[in-house]
N, CA, C, O and CB atoms as a CASP TS submission, in Angstrom:
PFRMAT TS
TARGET T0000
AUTHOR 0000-0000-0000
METHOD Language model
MODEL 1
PARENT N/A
ATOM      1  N   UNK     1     -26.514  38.074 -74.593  1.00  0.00           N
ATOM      2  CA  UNK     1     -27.350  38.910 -75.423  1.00  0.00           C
ATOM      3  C   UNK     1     -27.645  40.239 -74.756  1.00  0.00           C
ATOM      4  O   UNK     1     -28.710  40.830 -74.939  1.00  0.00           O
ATOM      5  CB  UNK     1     -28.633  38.199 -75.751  1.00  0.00           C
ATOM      6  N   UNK     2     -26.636  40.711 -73.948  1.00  0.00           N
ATOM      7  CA  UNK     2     -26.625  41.950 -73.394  1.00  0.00           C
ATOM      8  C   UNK     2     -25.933  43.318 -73.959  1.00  0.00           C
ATOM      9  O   UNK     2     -25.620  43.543 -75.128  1.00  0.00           O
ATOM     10  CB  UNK     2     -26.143  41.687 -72.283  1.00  0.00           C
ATOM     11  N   UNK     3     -25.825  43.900 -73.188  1.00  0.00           N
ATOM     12  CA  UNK     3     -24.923  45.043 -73.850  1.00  0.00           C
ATOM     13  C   UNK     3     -23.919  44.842 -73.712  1.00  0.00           C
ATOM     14  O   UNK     3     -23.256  45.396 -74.589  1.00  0.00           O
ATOM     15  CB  UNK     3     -24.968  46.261 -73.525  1.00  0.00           C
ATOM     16  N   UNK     4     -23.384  44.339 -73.082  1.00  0.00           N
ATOM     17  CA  UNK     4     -21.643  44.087 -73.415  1.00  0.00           C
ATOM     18  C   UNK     4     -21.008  42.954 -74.671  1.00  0.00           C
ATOM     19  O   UNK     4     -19.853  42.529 -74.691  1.00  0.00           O
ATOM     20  CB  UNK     4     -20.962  43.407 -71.867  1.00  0.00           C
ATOM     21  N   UNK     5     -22.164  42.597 -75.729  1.00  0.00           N
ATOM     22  CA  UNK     5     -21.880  41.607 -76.392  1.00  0.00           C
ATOM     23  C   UNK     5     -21.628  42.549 -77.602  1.00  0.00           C
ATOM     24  O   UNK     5     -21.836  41.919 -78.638  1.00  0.00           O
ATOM     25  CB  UNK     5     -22.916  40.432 -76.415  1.00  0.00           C
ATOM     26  N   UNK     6     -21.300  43.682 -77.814  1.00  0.00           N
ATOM     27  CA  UNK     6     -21.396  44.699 -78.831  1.00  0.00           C
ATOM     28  C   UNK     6     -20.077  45.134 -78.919  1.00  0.00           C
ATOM     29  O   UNK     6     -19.732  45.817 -79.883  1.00  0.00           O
ATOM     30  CB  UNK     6     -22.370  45.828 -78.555  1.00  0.00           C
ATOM     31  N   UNK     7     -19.118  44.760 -77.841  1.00  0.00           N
ATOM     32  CA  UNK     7     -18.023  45.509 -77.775  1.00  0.00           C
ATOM     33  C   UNK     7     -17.538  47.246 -78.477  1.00  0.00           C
ATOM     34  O   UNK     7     -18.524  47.899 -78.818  1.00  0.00           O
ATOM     35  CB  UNK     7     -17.289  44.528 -78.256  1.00  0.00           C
ATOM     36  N   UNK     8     -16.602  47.727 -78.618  1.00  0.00           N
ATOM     37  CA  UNK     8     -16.438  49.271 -78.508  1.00  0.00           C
ATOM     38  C   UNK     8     -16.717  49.341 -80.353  1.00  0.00           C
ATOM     39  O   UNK     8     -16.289  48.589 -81.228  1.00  0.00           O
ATOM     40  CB  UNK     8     -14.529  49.950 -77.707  1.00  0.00           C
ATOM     41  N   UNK     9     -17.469  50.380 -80.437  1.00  0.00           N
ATOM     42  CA  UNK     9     -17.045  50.839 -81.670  1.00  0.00           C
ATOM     43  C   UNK     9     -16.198  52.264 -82.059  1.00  0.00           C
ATOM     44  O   UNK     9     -16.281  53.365 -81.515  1.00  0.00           O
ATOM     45  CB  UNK     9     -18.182  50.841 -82.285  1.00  0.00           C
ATOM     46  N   UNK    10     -15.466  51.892 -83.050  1.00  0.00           N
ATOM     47  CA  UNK    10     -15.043  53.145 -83.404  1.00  0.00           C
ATOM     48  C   UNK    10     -13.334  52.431 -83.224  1.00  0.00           C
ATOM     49  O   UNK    10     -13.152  51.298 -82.778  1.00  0.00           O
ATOM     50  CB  UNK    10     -15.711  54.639 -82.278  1.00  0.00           C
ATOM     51  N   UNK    11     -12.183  53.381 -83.681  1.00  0.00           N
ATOM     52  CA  UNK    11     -10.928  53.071 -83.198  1.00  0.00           C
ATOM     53  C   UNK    11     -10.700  54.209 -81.817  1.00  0.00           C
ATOM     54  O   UNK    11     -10.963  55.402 -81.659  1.00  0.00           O
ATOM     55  CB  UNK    11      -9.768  53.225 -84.545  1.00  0.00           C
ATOM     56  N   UNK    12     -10.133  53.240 -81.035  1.00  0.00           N
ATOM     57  CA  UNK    12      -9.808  54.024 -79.759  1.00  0.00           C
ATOM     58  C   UNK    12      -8.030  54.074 -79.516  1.00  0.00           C
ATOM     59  O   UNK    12      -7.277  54.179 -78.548  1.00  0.00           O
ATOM     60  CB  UNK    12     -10.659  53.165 -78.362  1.00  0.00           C
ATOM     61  N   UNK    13      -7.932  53.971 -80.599  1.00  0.00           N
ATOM     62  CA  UNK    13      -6.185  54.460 -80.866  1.00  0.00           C
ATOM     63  C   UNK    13      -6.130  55.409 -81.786  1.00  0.00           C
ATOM     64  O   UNK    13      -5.249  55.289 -82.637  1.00  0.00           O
ATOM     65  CB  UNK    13      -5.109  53.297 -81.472  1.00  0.00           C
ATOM     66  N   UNK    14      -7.004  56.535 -81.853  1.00  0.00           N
ATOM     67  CA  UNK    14      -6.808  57.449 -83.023  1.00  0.00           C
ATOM     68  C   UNK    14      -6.655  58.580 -81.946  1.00  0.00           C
ATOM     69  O   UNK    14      -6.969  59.636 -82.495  1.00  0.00           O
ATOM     70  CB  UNK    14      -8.124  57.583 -84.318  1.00  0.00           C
ATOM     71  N   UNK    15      -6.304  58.790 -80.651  1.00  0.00           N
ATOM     72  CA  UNK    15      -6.218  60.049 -79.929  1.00  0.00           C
ATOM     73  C   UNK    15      -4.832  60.155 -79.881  1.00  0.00           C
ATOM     74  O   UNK    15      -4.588  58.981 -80.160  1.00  0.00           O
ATOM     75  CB  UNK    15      -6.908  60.126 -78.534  1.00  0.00           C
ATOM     76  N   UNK    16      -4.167  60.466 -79.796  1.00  0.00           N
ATOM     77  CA  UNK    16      -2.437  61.153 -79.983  1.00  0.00           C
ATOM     78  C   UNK    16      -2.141  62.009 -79.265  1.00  0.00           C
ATOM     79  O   UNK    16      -2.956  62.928 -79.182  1.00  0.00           O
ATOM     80  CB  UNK    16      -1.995  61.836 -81.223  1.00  0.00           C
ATOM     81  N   UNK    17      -1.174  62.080 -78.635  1.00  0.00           N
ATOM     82  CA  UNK    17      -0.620  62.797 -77.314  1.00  0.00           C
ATOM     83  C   UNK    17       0.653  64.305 -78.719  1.00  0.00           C
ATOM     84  O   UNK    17       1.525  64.110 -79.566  1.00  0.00           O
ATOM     85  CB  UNK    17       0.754  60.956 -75.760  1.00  0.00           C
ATOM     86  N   UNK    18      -0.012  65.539 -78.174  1.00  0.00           N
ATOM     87  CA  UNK    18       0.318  66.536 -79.552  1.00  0.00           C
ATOM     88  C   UNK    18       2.117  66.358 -78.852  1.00  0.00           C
ATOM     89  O   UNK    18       2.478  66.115 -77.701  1.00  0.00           O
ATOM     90  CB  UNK    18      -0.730  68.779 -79.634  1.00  0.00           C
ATOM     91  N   UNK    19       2.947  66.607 -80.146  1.00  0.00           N
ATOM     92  CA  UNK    19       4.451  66.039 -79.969  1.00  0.00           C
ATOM     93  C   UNK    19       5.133  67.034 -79.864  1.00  0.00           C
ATOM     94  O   UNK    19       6.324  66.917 -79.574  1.00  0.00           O
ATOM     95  CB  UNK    19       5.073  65.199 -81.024  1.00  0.00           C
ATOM     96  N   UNK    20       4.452  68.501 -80.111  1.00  0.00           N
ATOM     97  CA  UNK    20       5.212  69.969 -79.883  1.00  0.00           C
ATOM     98  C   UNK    20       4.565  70.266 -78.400  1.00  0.00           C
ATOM     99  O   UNK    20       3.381  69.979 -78.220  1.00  0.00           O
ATOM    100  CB  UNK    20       4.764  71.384 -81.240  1.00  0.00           C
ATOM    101  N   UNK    21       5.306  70.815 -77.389  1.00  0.00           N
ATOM    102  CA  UNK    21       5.063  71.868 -76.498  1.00  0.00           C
ATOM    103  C   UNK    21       4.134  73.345 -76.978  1.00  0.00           C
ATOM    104  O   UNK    21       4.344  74.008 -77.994  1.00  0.00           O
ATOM    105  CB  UNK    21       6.488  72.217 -76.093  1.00  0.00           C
ATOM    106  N   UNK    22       3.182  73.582 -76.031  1.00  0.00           N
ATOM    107  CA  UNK    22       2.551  74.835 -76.418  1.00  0.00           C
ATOM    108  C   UNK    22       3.912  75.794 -76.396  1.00  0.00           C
ATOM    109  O   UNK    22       4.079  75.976 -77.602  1.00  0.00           O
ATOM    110  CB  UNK    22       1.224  75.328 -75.305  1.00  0.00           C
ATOM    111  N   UNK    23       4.630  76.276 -75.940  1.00  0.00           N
ATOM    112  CA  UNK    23       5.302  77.160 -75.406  1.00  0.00           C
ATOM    113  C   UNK    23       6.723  76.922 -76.627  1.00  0.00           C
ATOM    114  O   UNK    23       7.755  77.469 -76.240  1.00  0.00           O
ATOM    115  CB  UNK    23       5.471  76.871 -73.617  1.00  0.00           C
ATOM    116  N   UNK    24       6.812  76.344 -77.698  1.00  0.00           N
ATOM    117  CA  UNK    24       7.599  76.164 -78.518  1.00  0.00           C
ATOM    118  C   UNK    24       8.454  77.273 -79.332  1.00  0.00           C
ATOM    119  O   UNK    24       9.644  77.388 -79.625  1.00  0.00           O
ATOM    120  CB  UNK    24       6.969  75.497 -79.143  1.00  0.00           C
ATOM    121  N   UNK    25       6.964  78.243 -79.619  1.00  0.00           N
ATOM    122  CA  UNK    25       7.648  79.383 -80.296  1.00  0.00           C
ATOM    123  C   UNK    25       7.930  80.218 -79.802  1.00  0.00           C
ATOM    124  O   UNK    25       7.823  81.288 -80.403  1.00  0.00           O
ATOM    125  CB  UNK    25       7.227  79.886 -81.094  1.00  0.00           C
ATOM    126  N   UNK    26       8.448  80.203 -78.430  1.00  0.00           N
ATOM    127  CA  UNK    26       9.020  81.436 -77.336  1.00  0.00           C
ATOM    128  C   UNK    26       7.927  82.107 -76.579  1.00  0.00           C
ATOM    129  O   UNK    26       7.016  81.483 -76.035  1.00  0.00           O
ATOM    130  CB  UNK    26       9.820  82.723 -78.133  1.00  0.00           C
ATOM    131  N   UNK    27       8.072  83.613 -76.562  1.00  0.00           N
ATOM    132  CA  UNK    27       7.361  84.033 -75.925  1.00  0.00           C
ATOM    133  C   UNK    27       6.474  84.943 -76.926  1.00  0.00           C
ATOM    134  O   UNK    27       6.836  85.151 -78.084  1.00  0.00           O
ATOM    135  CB  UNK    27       8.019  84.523 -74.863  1.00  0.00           C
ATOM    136  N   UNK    28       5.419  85.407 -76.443  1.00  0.00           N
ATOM    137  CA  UNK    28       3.952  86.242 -77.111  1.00  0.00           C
ATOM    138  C   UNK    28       4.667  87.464 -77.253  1.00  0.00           C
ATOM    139  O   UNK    28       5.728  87.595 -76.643  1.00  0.00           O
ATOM    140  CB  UNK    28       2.325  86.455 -76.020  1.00  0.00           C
ATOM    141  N   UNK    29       4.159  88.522 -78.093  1.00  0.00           N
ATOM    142  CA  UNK    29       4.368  89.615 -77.798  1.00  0.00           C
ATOM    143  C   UNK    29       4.197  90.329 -76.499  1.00  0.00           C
ATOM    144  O   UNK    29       5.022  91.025 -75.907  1.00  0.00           O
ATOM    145  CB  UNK    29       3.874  90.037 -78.528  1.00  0.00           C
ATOM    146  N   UNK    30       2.888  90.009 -76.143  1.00  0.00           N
ATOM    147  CA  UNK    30       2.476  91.058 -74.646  1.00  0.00           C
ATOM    148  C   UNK    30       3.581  90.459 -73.876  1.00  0.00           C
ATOM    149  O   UNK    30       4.279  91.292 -73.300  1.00  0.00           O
ATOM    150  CB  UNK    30       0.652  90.830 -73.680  1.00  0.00           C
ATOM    151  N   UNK    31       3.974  89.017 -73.694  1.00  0.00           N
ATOM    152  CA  UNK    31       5.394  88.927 -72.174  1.00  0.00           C
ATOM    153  C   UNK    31       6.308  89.768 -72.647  1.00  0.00           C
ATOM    154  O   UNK    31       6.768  90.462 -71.741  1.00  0.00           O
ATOM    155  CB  UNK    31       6.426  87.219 -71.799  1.00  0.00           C
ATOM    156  N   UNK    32       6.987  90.103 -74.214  1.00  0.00           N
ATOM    157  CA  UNK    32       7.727  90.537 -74.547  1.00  0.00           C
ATOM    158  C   UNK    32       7.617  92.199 -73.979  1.00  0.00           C
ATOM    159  O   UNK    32       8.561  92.915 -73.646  1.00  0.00           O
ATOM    160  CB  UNK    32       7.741  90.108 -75.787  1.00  0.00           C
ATOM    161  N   UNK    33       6.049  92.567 -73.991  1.00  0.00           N
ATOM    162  CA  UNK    33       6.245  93.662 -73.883  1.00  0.00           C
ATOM    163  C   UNK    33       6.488  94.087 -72.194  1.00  0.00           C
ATOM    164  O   UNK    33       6.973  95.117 -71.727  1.00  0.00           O
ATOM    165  CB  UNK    33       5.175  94.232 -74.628  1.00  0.00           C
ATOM    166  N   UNK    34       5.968  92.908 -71.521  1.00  0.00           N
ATOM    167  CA  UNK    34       6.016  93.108 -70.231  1.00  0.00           C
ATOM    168  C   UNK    34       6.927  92.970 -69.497  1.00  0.00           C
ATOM    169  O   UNK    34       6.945  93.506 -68.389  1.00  0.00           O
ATOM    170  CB  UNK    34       5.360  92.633 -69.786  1.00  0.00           C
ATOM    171  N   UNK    35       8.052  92.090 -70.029  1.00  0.00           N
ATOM    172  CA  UNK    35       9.580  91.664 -69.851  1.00  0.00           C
ATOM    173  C   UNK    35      10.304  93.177 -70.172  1.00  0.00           C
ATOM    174  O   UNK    35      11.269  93.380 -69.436  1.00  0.00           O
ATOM    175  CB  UNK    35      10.133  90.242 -71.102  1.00  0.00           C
ATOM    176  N   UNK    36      10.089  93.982 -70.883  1.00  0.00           N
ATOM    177  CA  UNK    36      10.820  94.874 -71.178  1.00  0.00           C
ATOM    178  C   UNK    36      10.599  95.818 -70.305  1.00  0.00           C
ATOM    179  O   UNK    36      11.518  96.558 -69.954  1.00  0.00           O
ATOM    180  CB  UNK    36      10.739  95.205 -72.334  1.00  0.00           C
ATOM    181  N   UNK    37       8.911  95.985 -69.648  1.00  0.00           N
ATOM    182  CA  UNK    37       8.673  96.951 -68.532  1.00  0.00           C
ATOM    183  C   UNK    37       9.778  96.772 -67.324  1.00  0.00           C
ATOM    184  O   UNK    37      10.520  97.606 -66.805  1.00  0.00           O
ATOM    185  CB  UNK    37       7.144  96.710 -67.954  1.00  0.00           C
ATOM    186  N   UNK    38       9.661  95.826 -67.156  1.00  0.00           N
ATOM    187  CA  UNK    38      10.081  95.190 -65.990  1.00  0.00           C
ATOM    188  C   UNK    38      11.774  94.596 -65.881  1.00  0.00           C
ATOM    189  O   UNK    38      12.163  93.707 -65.124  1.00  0.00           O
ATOM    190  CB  UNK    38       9.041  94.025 -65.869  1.00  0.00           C
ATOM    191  N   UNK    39      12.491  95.268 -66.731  1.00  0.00           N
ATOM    192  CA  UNK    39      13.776  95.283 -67.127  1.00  0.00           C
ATOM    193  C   UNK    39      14.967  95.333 -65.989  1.00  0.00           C
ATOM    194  O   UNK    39      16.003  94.690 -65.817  1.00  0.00           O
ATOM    195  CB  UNK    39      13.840  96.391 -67.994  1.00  0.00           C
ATOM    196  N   UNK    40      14.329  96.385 -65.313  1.00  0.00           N
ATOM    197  CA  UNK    40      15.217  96.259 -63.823  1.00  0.00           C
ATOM    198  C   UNK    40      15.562  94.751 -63.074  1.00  0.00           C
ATOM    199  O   UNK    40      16.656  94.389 -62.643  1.00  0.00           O
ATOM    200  CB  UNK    40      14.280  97.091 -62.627  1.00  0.00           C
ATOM    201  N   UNK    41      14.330  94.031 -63.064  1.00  0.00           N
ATOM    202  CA  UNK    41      14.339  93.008 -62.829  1.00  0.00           C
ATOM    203  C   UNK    41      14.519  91.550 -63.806  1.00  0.00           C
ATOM    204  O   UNK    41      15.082  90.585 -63.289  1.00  0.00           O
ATOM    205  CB  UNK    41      13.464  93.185 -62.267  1.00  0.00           C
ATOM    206  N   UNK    42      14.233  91.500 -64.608  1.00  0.00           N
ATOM    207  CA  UNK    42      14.239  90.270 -65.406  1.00  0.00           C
ATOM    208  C   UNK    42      15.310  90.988 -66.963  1.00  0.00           C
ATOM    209  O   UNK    42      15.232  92.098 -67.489  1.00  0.00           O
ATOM    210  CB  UNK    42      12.214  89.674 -65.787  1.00  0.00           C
ATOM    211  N   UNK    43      16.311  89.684 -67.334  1.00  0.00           N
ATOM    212  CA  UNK    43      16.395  89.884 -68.271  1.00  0.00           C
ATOM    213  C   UNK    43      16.051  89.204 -69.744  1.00  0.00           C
ATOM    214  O   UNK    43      15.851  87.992 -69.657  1.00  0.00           O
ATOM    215  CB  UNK    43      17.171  90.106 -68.014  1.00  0.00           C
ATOM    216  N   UNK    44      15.972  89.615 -70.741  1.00  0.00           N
ATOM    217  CA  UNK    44      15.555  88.940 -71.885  1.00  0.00           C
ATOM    218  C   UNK    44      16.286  88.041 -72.670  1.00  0.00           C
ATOM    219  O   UNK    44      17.178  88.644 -73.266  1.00  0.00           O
ATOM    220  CB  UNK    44      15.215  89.720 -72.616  1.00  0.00           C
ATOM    221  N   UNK    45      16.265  86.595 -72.960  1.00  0.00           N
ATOM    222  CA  UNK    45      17.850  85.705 -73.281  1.00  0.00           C
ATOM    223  C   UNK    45      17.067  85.708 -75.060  1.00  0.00           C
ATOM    224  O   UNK    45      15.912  85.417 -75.369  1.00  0.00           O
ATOM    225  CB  UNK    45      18.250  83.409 -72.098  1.00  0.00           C
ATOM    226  N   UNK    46      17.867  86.016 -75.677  1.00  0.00           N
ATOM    227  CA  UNK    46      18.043  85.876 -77.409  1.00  0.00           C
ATOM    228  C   UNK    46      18.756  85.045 -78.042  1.00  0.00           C
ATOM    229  O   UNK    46      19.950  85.341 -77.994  1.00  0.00           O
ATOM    230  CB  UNK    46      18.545  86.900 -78.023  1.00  0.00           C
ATOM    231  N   UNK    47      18.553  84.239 -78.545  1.00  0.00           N
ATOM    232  CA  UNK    47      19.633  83.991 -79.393  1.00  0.00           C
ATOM    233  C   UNK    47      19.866  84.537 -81.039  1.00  0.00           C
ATOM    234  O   UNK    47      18.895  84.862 -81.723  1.00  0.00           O
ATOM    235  CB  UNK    47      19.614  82.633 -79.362  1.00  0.00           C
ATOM    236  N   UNK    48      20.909  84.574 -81.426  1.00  0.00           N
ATOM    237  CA  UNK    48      21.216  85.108 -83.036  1.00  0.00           C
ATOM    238  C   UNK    48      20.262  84.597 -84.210  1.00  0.00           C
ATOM    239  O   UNK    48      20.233  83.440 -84.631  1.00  0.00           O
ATOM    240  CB  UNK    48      22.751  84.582 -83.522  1.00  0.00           C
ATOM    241  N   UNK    49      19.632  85.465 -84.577  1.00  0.00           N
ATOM    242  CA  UNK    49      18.474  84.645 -85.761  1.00  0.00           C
ATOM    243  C   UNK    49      17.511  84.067 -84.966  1.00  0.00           C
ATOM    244  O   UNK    49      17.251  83.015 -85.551  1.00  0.00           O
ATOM    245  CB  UNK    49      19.116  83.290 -86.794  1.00  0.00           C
ATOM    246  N   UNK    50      16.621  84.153 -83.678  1.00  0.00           N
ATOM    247  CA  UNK    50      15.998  84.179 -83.219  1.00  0.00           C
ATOM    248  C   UNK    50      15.495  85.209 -82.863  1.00  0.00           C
ATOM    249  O   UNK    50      16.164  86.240 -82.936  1.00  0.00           O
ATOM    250  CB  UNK    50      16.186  83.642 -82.785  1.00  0.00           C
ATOM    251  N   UNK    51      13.758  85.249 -82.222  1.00  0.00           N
ATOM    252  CA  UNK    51      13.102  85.787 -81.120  1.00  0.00           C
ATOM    253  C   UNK    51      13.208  85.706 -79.712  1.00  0.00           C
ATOM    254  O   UNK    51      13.537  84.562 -79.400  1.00  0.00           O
ATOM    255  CB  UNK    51      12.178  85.530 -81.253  1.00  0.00           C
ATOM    256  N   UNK    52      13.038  86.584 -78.552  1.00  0.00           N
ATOM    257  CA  UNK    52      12.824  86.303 -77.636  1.00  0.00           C
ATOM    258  C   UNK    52      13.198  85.030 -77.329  1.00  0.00           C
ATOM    259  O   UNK    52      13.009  84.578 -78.458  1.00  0.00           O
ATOM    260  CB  UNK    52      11.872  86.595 -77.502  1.00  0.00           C
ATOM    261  N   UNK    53      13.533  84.202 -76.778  1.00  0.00           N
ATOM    262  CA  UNK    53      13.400  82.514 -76.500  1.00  0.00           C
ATOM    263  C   UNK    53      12.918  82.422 -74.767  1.00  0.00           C
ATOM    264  O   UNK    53      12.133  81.557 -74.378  1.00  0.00           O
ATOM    265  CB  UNK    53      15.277  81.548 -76.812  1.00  0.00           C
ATOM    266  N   UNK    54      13.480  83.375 -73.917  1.00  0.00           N
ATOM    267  CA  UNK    54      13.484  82.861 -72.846  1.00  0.00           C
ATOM    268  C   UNK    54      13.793  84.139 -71.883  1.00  0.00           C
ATOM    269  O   UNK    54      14.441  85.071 -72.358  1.00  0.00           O
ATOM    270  CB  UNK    54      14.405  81.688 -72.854  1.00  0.00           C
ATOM    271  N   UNK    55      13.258  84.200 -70.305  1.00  0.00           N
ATOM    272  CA  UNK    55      13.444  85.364 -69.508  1.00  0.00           C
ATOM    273  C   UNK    55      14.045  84.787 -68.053  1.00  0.00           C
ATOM    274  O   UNK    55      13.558  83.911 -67.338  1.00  0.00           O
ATOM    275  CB  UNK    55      11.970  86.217 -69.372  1.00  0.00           C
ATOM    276  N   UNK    56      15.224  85.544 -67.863  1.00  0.00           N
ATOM    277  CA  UNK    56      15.945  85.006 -66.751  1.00  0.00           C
ATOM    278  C   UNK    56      16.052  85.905 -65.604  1.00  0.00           C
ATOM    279  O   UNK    56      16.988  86.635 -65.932  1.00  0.00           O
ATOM    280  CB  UNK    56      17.239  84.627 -67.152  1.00  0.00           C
ATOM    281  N   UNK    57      15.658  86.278 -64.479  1.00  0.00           N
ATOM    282  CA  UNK    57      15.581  86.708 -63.144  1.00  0.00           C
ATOM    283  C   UNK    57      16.870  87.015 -62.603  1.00  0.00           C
ATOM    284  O   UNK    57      17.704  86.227 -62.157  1.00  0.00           O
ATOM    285  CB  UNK    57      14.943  85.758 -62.341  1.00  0.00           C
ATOM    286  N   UNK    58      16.946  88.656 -62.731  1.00  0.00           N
ATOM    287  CA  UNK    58      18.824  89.196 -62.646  1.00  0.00           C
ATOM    288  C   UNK    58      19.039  89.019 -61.185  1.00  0.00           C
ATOM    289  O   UNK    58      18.200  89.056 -60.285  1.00  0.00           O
ATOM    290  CB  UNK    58      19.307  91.186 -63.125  1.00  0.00           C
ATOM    291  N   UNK    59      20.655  88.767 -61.104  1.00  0.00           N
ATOM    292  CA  UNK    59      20.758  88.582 -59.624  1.00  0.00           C
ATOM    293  C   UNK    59      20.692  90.140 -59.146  1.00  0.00           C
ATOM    294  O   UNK    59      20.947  91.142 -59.814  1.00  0.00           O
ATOM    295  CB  UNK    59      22.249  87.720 -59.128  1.00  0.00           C
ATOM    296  N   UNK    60      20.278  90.041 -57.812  1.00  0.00           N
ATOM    297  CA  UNK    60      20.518  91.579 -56.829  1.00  0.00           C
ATOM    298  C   UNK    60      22.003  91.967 -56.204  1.00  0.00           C
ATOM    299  O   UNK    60      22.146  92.999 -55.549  1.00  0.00           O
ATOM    300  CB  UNK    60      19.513  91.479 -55.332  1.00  0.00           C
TER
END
């Protein structure tokens, strides 16, 4: 007749692990804009009918 005779309420299987990556829809504008400053060094990978997708570090 204690408190543990109450067991949990509520469902504790309703929390869900989210199934998209934050980082899904490429990159923000501002990296975009900052990737482009910085052009000497990094380049910008596109694909056709896409945005931005991805920034790759040019060799020296």
């Amino acid at each position: 007749m204690g408190r543990m005779n109450h067991g949990h309420k509520g469902n504790n299987h309703k929390k869900k692990i989210s199934q998209d990556p934050h980082q899904a829809a490429g990159l923000s504008n501002e990296e975009v804009e900052l990737s482009k400053e910085l052009d000497e060094t990094y380049q910008i990978e596109e694909r056709p009918g896409f945005g931005p997708t991805g920034v790759k570090r040019k060799s020296k």
